[in-house]
Backbone bond lengths (Angstrom), bond angles and torsions (degrees), N, CA, C in turn:
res aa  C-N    CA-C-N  psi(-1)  N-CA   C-N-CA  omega(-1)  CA-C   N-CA-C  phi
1 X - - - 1.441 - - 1.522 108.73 -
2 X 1.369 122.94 148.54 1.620 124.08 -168.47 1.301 95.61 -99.76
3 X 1.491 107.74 144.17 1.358 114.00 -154.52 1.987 89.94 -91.45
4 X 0.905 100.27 130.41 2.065 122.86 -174.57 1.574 99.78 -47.71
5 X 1.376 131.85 19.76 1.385 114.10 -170.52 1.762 94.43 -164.60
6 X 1.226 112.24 158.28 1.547 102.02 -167.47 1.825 107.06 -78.78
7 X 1.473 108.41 177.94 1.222 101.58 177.71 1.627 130.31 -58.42
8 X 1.461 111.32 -6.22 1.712 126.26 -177.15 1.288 106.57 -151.34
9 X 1.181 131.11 63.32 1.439 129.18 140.88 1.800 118.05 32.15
10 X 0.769 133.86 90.82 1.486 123.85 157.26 1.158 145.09 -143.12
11 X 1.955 128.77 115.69 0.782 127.68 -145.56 1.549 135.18 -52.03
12 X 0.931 115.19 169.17 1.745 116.84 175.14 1.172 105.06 -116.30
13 X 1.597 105.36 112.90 1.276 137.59 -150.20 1.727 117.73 -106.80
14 X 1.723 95.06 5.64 1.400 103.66 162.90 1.984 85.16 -132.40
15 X 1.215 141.34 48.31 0.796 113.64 154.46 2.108 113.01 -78.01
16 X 1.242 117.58 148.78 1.511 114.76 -179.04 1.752 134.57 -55.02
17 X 1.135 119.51 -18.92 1.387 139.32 158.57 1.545 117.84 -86.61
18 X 0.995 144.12 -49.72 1.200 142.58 -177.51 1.122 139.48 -12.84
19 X 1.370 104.64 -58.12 1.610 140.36 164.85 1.702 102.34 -54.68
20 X 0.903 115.76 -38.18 1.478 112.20 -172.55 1.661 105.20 -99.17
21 X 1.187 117.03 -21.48 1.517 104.45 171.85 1.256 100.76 -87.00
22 X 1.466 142.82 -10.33 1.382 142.60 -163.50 1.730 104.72 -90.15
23 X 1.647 106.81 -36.10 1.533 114.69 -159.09 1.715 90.76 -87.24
24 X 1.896 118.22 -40.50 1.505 115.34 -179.79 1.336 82.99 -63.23
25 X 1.342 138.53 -118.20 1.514 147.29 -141.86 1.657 101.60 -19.84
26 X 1.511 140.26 -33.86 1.462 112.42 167.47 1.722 115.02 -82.91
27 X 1.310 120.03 13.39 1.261 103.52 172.57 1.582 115.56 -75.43
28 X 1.730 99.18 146.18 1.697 98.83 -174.63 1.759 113.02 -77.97
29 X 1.385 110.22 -2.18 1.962 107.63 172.39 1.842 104.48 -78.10
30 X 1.348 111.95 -15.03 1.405 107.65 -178.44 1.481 133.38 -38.46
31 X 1.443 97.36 -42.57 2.011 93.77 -169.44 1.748 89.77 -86.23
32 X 1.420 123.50 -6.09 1.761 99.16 179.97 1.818 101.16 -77.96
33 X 1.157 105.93 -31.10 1.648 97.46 -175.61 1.492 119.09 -90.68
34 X 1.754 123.40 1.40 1.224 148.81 -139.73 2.008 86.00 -89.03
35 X 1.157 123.29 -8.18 1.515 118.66 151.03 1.036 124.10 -77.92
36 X 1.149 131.26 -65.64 1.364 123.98 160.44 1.745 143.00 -28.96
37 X 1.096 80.20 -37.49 1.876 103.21 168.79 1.526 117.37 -79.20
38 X 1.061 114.06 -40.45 1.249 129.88 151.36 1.705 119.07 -47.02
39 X 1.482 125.39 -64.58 1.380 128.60 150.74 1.571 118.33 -7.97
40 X 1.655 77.91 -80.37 1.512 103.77 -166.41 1.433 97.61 -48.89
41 X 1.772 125.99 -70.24 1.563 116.84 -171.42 1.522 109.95 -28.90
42 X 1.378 109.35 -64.29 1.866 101.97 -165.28 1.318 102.43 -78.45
43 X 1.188 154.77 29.77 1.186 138.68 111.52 1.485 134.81 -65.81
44 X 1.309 93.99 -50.95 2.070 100.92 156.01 1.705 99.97 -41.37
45 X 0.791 115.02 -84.62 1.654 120.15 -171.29 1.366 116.35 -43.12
46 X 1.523 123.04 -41.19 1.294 138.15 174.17 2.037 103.25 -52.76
47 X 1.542 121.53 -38.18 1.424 126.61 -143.15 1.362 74.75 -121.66
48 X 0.843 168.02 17.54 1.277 164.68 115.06 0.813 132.95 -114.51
49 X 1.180 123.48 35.40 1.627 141.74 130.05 2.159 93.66 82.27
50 X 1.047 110.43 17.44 1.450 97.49 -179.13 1.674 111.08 111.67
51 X 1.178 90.86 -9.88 1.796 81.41 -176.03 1.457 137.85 -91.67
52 X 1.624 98.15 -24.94 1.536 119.32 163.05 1.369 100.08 -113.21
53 X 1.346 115.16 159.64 1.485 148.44 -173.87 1.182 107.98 -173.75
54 X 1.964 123.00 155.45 1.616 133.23 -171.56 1.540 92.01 -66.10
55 X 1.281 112.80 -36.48 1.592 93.24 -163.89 1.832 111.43 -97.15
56 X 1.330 109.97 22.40 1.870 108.46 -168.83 1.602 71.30 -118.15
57 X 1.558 111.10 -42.60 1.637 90.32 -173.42 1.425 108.34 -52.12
58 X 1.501 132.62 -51.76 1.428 134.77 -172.27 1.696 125.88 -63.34
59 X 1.501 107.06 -13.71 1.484 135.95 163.42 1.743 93.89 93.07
60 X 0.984 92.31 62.89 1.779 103.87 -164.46 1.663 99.52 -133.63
61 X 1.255 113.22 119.80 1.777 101.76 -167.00 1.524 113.81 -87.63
62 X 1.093 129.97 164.86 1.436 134.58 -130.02 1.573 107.89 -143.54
63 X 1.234 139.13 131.84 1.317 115.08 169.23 1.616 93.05 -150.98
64 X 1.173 99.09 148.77 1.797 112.17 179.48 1.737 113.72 -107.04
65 X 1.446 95.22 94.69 1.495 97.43 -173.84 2.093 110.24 -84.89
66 X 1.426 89.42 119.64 1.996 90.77 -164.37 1.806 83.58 -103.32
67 X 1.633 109.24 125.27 1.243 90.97 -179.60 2.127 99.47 -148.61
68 X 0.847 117.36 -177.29 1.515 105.72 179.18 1.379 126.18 -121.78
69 X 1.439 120.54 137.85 1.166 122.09 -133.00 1.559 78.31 -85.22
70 X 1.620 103.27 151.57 2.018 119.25 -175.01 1.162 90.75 -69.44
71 X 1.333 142.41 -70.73 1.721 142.20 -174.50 1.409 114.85 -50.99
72 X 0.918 115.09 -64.24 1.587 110.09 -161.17 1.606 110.57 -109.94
73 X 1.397 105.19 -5.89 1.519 104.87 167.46 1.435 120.12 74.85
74 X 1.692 105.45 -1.31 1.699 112.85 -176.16 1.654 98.83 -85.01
75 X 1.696 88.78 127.42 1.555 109.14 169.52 1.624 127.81 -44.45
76 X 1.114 130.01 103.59 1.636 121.40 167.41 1.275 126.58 -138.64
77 X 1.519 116.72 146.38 1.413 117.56 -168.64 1.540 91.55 -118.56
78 X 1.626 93.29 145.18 1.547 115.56 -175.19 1.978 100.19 -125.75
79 X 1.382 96.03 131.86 1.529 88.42 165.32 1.091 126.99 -96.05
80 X 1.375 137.44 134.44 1.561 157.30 -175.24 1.196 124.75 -116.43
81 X 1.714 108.51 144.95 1.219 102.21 -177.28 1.671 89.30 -87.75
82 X 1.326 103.81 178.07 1.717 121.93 -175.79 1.129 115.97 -165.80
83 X 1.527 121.10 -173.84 1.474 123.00 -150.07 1.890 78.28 -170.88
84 X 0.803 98.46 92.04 2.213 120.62 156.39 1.989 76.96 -56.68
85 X 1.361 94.19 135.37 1.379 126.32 168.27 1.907 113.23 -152.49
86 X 1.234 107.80 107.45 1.445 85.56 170.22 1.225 141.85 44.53
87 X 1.320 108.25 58.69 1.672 133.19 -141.39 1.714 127.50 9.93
88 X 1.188 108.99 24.98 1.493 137.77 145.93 1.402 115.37 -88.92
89 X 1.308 99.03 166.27 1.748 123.17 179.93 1.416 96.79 -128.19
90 X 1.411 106.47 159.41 1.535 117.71 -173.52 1.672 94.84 -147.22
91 X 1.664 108.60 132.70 1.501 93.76 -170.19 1.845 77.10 -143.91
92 X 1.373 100.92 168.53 1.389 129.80 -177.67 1.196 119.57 -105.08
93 X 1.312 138.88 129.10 1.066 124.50 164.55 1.779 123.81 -118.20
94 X 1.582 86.09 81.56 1.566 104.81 -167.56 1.548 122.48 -88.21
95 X 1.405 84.42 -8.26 1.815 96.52 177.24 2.248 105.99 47.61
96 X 1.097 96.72 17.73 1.519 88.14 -167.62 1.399 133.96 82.32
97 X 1.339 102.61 -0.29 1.163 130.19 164.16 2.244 106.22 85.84
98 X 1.560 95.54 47.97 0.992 122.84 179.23 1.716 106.09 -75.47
99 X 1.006 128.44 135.88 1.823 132.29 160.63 1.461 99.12 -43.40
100 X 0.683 166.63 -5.88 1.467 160.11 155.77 1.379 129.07 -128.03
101 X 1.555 120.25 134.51 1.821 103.85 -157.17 1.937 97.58 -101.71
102 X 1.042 116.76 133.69 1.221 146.33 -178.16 1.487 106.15 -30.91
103 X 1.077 118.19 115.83 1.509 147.81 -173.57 1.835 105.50 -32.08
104 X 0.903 104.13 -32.76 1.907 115.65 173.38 1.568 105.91 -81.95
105 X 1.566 107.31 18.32 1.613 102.09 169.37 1.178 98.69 -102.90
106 X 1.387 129.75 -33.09 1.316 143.04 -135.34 2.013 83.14 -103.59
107 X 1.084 111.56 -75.24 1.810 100.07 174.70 1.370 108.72 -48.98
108 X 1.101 143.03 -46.86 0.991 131.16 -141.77 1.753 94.95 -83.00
109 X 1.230 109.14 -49.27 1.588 100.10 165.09 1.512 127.69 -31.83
110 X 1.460 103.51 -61.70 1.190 126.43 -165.42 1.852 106.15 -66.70
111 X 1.639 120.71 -38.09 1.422 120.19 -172.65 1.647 102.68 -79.26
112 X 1.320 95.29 129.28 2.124 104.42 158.15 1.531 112.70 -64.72
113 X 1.473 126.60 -22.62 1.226 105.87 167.91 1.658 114.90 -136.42
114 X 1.318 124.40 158.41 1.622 95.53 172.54 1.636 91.28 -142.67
115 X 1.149 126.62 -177.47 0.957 133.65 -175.75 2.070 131.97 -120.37
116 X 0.839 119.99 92.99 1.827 121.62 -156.06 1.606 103.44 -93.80
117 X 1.129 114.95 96.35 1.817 113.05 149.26 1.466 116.55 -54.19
118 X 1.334 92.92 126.62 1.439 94.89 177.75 1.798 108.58 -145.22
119 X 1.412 131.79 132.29 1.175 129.13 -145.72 1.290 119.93 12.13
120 X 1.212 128.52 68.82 1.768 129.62 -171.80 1.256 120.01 53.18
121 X 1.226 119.08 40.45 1.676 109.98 172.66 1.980 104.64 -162.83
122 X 1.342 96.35 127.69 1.787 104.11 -143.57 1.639 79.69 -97.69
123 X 1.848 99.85 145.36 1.894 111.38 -163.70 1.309 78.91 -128.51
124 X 1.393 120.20 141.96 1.733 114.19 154.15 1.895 102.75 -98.20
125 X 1.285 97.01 148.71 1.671 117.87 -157.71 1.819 111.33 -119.16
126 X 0.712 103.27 130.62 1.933 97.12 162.17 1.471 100.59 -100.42
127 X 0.814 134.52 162.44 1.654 154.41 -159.30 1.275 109.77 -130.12
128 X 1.321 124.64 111.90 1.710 128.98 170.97 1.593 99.56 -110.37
129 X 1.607 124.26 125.56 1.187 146.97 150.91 1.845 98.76 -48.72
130 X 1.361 109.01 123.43 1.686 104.33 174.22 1.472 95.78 -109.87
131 X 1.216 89.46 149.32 1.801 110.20 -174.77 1.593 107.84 -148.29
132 X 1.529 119.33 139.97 1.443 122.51 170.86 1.724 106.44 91.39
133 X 1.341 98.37 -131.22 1.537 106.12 -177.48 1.383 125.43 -83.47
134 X 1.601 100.02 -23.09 1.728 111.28 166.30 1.374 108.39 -65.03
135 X 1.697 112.71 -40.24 1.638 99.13 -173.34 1.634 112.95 -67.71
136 X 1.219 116.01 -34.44 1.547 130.61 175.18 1.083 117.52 -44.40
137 X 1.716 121.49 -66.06 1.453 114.76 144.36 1.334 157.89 -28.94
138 X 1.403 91.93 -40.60 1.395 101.07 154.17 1.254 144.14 -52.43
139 X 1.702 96.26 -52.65 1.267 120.26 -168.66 1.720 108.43 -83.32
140 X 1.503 121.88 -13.54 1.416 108.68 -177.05 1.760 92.55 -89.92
141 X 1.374 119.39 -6.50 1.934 105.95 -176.76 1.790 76.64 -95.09
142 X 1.022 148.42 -46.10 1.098 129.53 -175.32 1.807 136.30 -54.38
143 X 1.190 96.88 -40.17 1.790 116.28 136.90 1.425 140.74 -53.25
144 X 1.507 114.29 -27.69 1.425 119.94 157.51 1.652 101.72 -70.02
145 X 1.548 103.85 -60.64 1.764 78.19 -172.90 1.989 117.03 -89.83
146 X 0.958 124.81 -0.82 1.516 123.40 158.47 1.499 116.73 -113.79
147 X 1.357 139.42 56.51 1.560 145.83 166.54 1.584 101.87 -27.53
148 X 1.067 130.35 1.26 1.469 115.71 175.09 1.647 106.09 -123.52
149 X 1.487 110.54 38.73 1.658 107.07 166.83 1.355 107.52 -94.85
150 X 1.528 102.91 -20.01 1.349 119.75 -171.35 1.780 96.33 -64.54
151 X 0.939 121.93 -38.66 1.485 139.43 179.34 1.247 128.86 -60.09
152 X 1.974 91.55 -37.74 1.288 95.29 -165.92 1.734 87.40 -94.75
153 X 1.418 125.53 -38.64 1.516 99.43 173.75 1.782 158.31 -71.07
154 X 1.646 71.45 -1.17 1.741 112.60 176.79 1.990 98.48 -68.19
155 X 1.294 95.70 -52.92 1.785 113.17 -177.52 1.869 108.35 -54.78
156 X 1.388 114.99 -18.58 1.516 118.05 -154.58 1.767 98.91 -134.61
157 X 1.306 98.11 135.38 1.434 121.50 164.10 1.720 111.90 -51.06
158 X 1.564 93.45 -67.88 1.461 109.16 -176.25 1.766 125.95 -56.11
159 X 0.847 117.21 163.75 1.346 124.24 179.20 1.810 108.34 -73.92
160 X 1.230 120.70 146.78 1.484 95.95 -177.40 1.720 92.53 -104.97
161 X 1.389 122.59 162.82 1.504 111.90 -166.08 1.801 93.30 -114.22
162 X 1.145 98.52 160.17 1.561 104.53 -160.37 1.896 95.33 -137.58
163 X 1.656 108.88 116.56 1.031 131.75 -159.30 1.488 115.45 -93.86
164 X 1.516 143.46 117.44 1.405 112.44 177.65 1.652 97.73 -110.49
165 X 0.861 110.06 140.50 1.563 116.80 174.36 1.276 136.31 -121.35
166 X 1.303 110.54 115.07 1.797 109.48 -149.24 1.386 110.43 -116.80
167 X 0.923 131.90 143.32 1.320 138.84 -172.43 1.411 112.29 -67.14
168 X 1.451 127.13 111.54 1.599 132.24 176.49 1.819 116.86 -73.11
169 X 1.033 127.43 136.19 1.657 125.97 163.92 1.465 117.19 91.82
């Protein structure tokens, strides 16, 4: 089946919101309220069944990674921004460019399978850690459509880890 989006994702750069989810997402108060926003997404998504989200509203693509926690094994989905690549997704785990990268790096490593909503229809994924020249690649189409990773890795010591996620079966 052909994957619903071209082989590289790229934003629309006169869509009308953009600019304003681009200028909030580099503010430095972001990762203290970055729960709440989080909330709010899976409820947007929850009340509309998948069709709106903060970042589909901003024309910014969206994916709901449901995956299980390595310790305790309890199920949770986190929403992410992403970048459709070649009927893969490629997601960041920049936490906002927080000293520590967001707890769905740490399962998501650790699980053989996880599971990604993506415009209303749920894919199970294996997860490849990118490293070297793949991560490089990645990360400059990931910068065309999020200009504030650059921001968020400027903000962080650590390396931010860059996820490709491919559809299993």
């Amino acid at each position: 089946m052909p994957a619903p989006y071209p082989s590289v994702w790229r934003p629309s750069h006169l869509h009308p919101t953009r600019w304003l989810a681009v200028a909030i997402g580099a503010q430095p108060w972001l990762p203290r309220v970055a729960p709440h926003i989080v909330r709010t997404d899976l409820l947007l998504r929850q009340l509309t069944g998948g069709r709106i989200t903060l970042l589909t509203f901003a024309g910014l693509p969206e994916l709901f990674l449901t995956v299980a926690g390595r310790r305790t094994g309890r199920v949770r989905t986190t929403p992410l921004l992403c970048v459709p690549r070649d009927g893969s997704w490629l997601v960041a785990g920049s936490n906002w460019g927080a000293p520590r990268p967001p707890d769905w790096v740490s399962n998501l490593a650790a699980a053989d399978i996880a599971k990604v909503g993506f415009h209303g229809r749920d894919t199970e994924v294996a997860a490849s850690l990118l490293e070297g020249g793949e991560r490089a690649a990645a990360w400059r189409d990931m910068l065309e459509v999020w200009p504030n990773y650059a921001t968020y890795a400027e903000r962080t010591a650590r390396d931010i880890p860059v996820f490709r996620l491919t559809p299993v079966g």
